[in-house]
N, C-alpha and C positions, 0 to 999 in steps of 0.2 A: 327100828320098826315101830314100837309105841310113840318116838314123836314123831312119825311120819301120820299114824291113828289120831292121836291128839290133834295133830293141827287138821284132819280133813273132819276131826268132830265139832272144834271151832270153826271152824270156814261154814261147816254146816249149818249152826248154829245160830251164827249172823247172818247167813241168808233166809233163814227160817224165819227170824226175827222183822227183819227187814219187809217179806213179804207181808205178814201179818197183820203190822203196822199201817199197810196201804189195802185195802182192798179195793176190786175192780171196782172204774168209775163208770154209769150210763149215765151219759150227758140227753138231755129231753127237753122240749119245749115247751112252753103250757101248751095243750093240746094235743100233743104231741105224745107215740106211744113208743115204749122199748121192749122188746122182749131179748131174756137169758135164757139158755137152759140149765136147766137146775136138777139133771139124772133123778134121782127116784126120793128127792128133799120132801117131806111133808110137813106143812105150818109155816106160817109167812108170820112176821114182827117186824114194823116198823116205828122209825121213833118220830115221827110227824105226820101224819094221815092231812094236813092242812096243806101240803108240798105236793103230795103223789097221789093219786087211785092208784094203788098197786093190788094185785091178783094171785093166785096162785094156780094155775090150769095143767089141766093134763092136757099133754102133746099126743104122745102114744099112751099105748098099752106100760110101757116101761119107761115113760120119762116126762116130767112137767115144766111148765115154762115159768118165770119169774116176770107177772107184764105189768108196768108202771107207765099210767100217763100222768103227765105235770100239769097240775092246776095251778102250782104260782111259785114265782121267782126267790129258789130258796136250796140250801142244801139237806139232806136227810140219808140215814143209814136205815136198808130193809135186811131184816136176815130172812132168807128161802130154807125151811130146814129147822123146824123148833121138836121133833121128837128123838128121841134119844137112840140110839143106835144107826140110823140115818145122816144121808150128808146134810153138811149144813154150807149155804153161802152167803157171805156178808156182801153188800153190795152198797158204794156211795154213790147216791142218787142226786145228780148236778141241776135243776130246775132253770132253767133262762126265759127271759120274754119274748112273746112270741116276733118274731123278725120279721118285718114293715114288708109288704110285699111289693118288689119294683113297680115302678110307674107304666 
């Protein structure tokens, strides 16, 4: 019975890790806008303001959005969520140029 515990604490353990490692990507064009929901997060940080206009807005009464448009062709990490007992979400923000409109 304990290494039956053990191994589902390991298995846990690597998938926790696993996750953590990757956070959700929104991929955006410059101009282009994405919105998350981000539950009841307050405080937005991001690590290049030169890549995104990112936001932090209330949707409702109980829940805010996470909204990034892309101003230039680049990668960046926003966290939704900077006060402490609150959720927090990491989020990699994928910048592409804007795509040639058909002839």
């Amino acid at each position: 019975m304990v290494r039956i515990v053990a191994i589902a604490t390991l298995a846990g353990l690597v998938a926790g890790s696993a996750w953590a490692d990757e956070p959700p990507r929104i991929d955006v064009e410059v101009g282009q806008t994405a919105e998350r929901d981000v539950g009841i997060a307050i405080g937005l940080l991001c690590d290049d303001l030169s890549i995104v206009h990112a936001e932090l807005r209330s949707a409702t009464p109980a829940s805010n959005v996470l909204r990034v448009t892309g101003v230039q062709p680049g990668d960046t990490r926003c966290r939704a969520g900077t006060v402490p007992g609150r959720p927090m979400f990491v989020f990699e923000i994928h910048v592409t140029a804007r795509r040639a409109a058909p002839p």
